[in-house]
C-alpha positions in Angstrom: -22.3 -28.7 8.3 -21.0 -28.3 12.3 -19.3 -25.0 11.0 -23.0 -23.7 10.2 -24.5 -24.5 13.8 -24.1 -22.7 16.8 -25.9 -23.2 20.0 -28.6 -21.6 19.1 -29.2 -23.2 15.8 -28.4 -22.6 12.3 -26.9 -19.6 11.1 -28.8 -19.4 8.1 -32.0 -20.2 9.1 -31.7 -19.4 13.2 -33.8 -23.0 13.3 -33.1 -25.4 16.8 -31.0 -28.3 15.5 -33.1 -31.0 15.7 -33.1 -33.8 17.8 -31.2 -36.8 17.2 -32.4 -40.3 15.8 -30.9 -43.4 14.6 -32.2 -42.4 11.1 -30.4 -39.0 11.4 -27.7 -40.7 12.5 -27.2 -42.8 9.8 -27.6 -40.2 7.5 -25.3 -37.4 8.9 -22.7 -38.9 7.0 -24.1 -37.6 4.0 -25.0 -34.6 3.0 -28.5 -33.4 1.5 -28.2 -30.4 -0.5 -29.6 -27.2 -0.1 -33.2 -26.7 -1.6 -33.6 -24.3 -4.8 -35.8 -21.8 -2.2 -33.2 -21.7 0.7 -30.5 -21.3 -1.6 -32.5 -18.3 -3.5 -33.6 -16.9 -0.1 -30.2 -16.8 1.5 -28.7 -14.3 -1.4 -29.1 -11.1 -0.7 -31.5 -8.8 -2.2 -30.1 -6.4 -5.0 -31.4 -3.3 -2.7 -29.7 -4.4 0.1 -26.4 -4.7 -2.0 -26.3 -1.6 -3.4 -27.9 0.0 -0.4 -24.8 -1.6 1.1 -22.4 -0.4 -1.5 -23.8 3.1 -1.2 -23.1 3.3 2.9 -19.2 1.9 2.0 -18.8 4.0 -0.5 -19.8 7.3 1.5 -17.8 5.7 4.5 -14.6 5.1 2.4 -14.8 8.6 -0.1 -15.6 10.5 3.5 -11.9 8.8 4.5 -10.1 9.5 1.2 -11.2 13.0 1.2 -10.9 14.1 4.8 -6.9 14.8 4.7 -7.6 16.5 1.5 -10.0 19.2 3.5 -12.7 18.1 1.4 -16.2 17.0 2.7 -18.0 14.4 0.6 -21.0 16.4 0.3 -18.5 19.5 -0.9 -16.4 17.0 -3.1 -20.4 15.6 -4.9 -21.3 19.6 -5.3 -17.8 20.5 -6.6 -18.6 17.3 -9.3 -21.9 18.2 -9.8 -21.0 22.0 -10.9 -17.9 21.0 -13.1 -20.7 18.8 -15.0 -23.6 21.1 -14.9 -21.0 24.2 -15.7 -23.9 25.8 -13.5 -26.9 25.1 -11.1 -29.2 26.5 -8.7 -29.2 26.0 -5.1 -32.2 23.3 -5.1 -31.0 21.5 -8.9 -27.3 21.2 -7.1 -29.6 19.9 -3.9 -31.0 17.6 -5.3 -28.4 15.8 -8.0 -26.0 15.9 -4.8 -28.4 14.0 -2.3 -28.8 16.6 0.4 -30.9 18.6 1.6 -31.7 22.6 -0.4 -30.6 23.7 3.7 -27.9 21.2 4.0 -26.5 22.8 -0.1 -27.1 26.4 1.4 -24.7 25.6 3.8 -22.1 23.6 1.6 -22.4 26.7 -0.7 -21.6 28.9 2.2 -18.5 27.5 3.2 -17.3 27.2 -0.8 -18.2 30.3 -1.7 -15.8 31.8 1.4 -13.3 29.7 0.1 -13.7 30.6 -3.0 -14.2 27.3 -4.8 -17.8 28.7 -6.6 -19.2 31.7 -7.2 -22.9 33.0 -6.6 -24.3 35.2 -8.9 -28.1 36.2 -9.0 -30.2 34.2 -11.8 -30.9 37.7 -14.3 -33.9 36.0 -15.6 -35.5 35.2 -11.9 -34.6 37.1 -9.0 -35.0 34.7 -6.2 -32.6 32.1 -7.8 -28.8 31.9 -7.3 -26.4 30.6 -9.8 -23.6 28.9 -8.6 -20.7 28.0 -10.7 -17.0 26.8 -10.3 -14.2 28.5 -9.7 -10.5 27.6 -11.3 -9.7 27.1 -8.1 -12.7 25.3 -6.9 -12.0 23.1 -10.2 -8.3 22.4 -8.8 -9.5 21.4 -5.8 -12.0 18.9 -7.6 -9.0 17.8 -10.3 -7.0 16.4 -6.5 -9.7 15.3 -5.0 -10.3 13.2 -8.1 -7.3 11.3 -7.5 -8.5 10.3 -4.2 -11.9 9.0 -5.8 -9.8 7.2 -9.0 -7.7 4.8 -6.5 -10.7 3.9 -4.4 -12.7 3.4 -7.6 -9.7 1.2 -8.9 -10.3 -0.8 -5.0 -14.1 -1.4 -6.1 -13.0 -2.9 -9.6 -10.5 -4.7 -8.9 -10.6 -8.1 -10.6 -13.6 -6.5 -12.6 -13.1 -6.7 -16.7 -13.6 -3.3 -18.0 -16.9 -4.8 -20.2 -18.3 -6.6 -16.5 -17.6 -2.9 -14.9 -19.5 -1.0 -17.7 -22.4 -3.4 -18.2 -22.9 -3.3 -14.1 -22.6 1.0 -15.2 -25.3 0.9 -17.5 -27.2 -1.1 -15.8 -27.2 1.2 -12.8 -27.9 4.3 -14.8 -31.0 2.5 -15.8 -32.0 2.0 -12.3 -31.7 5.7 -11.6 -33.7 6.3 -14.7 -36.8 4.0 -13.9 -36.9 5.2 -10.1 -36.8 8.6 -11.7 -39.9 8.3 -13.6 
């Protein structure tokens, strides 16, 4: 229990230690567990985890890629178009988490290295289609490497069942914030 306190109080709870007394005394050799409520309280919320899990995840993918001349918003629009086969500025916007600006930009810097292509909609003229290129898709298929071995990292010690349940499970998430 000493390892718990600090100066200030308990970790935990950030509560004053309290003061001493013969009946505290006499009990500090034994230990009371843990109420049902403290216990729940101190676990983390599920948002915070995966809010968590989303900030290292962009940290680590942002360090894989980097020596790889990738960004991670290029390497999410590069996914997102080998998927799709194609997509509009705002659709690949939005299914890579950035700003319609922010995927302007991305698509400029692709397009002059000619990872996509842009091509007028022909059934609406104020829509761009953007679509892969083989090279574009190259750069993806080694980038993809990068992604597999930190992906492995995440699972490790995770049966492939556990790690597909905890998949499904988040693709349901995404589908009932979606609605």
């Amino acid at each position: 229990m000493a390892s718990s306190m600090t100066a200030s109080g308990d970790l935990m709870t950030g509560k004053s230690p309290a003061k001493t007394t013969k009946a505290a005394s006499a009990s500090a050799g034994r230990q009371r567990p843990a109420p049902t409520a403290r216990k729940a309280a101190a676990r983390p919320r599920l948002t915070y985890l995966v809010g968590s899990l989303d900030r290292i995840l962009r940290r680590k993918m942002t360090e894989a890629l980097a020596p790889l001349g990738l960004t991670l918003a290029q390497f999410t629009a590069l996914s997102v178009l080998e998927a799709r086969g194609e997509a509009s500025n705002a659709q690949l916007a939005e299914r890579s988490f950035i700003t319609p600006q922010s995927a302007n930009e991305v698509m400029s810097v692709m397009a002059s290295r000619n990872w996509i292509t842009r091509e007028p909609d022909p059934n609406h003229g104020r829509i761009v289609v953007l679509r892969l290129t083989d090279e574009g898709r190259e750069v993806l298929h080694r980038c993809m490497s990068a992604v597999r071995v930190l992906e492995a990292r995440m699972l490790s010690g995770t049966e492939a069942s556990d790690a597909s349940a905890v998949q499904e499970m988040l693709e349901r998430f995404v589908r009932n914030l979606r609605e």
